[in-house]
N, C-alpha and C positions, 0 to 999 in steps of 0.2 A: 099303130101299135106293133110292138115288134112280136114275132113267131113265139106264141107259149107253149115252153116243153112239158110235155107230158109224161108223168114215171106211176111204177106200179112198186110198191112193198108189197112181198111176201112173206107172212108172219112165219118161220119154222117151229110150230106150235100146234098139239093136236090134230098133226096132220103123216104123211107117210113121206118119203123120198120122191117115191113116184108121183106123188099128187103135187108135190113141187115142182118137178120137171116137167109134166104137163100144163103148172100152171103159168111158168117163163116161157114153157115155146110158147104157148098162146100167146101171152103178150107181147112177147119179141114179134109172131104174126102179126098182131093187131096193128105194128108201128111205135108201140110206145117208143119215147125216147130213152127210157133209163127203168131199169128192172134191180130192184135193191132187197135185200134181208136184212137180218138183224144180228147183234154180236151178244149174245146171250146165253145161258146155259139150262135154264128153266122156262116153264112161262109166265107169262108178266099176267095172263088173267085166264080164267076159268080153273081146270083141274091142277093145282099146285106141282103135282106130280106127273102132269100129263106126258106123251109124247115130245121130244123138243130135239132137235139137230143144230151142230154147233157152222158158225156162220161162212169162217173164212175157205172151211173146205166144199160148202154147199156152193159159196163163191165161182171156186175153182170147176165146178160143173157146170153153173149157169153161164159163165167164159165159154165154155167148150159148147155149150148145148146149143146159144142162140147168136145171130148173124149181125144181128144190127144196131138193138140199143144198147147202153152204157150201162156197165152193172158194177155193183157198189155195196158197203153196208153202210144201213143206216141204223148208227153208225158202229165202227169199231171201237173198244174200249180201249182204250190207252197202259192203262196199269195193268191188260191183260198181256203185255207180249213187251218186249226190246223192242226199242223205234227203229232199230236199226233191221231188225226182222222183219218189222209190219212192210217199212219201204221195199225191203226184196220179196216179201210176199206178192204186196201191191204191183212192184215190178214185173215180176213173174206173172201175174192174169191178165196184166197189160199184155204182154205175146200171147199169152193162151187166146185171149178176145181179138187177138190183132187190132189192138188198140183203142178198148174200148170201156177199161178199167177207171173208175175213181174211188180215189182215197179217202173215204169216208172218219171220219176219228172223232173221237168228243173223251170228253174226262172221266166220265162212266156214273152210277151213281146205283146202279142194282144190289144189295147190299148181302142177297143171298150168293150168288155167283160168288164174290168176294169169300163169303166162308165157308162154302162147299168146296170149292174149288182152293184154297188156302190161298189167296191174296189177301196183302194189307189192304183192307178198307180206309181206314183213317178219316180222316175230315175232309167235307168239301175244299177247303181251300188246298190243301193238302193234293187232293187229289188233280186241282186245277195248276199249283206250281208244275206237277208233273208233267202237265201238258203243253205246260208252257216251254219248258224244257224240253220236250220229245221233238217238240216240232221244228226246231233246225236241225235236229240230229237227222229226222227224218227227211227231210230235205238235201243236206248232206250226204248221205247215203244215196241217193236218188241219181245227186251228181256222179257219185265214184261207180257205181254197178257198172257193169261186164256183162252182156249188153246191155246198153242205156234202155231204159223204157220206150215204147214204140211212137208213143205220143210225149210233146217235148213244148211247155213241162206236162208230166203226169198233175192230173186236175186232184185237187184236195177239199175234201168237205169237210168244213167243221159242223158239227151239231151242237146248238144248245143256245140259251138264250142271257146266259147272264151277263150286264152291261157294263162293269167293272171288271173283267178279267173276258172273258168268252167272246166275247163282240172285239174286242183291243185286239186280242191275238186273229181274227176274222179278219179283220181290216189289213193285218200283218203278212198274215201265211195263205188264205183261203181263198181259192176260186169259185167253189160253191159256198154261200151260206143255209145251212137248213133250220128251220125253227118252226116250232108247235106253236096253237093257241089261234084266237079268233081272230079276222081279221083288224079289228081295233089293236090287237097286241102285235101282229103280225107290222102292220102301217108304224108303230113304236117304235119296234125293235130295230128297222130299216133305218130310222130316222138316227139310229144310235151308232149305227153303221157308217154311216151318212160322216158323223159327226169324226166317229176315230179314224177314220180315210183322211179327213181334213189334217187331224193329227197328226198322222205318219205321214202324210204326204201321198196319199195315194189314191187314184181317181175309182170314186165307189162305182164308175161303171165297169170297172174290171171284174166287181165280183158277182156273181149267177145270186138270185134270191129264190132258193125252195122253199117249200111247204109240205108238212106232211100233212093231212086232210083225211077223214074218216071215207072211206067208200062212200056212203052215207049222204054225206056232205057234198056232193061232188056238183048237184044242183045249184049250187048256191059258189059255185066257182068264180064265177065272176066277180065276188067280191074280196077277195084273194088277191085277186089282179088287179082292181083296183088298191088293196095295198100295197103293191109294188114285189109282187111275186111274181116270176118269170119262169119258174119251175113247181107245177104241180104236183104231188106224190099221193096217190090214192092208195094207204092203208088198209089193207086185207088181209081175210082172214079164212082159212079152208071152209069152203071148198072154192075157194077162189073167182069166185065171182066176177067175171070179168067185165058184163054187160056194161053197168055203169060209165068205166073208163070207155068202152068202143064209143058209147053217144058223147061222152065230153069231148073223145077224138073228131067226131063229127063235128061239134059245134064250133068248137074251138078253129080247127084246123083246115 
């Protein structure tokens, strides 16, 4: 079996700046491979109104802060920013991390962000053309920047699971796939994967298979792997718990 990467989400929810920055050096100590947030403007559960910090600039510190794993949001919203932005963003933390940025992105689908913040919400599908659309642009862009990314290509995560549109474009644009849900859905989705590679002509072993996985859950990892996840993401939540991840590091690795 080949080497399972191990990654940590840190929720920016109900928690402080500081309690974040202590919670990525650790992990970056620990070894994870990949240390991710989220691209949000509220929180998604407990106090409505709680504490919350926005993603891409929390990003830009955890580039600076830690040595070793790969950092990321899981994921970026798309209708939040210019594709054309997001890729010199992404570019830019690439140097900051010295080459250890991924492009995280998915279609979005939080529906308060949308009109707090005054974005069109509109319709899923709506908001999936969009994506579908951003992502050569943002590729494009990738190519022309001054200086190129440091890593060549810069890796792209798509998030999300839907198999007529989200999976297609995975098969398409994506080095990483990420996707929620139990291993039974998790072994599906791969399989759909699987299927639009065929399509496009592209060998599905190019593309990384993650998981995002409750902390919680992490006992039960091995059946993850058996669906065909290569890349683990253990889901946290302040005070950042790291324990869990060090022993699946053990086991695993």
């Amino acid at each position: 079996m080949n080497r399972i990467r191990i990654g940590v989400q840190l929720h920016p929810q109900h928690t402080t700046v500081d309690d974040l920055r202590a919670g990525w050096r650790a992990a970056d100590a620990l070894g994870v491979d990949s240390i991710w947030t989220w691209d949000h403007f509220y929180p998604l559960y407990g106090e409505p109104d709680g504490a919350h910090f926005e993603g891409w600039t929390l990003l830009a510190a955890m580039a600076a802060d830690t040595r070793h794993a790969h950092v990321g949001l899981l994921v970026s919203c798309n209708t939040y920013r210019n594709p054309e932005l997001v890729a010199d963003m992404a570019r830019t933390i690439d140097h900051i991390s010295g080459g250890r940025a991924i492009l995280g992105i998915g279609a979005g689908w939080f529906e308060r962000d949308y009109a707090e913040y005054g974005y069109h919400f509109g319709t899923a599908p709506e908001r999936l053309r969009a994506l579908r659309e951003a992502l050569p642009r943002i590729e494009a862009r990738l190519a022309e920047l001054n200086p190129p990314p440091v890593q060549s290509p810069l890796p792209i995560c798509i998030g999300g699971g839907g198999e007529k549109v989200t999976l297609a474009l995975v098969a398409k644009h994506a080095h990483i796939w990420n996707g929620l849900g139990q291993p039974d859905v998790i072994r599906h989705k791969n399989a759909v994967i699987d299927e639009w590679c065929a399509k496009v002509g592209r060998d599905p072993a190019e593309i990384e298979r993650s998981v995002a996985i409750s902390a919680t859950e992490l006992d039960r990892a091995e059946e993850w792997v058996a669906a065909g996840a290569t890349h683990l993401i253990a889901m946290t939540a302040h005070p950042f718990d790291l324990a869990p991840v060090e022993k699946l590091i053990a086991r695993l690795h």
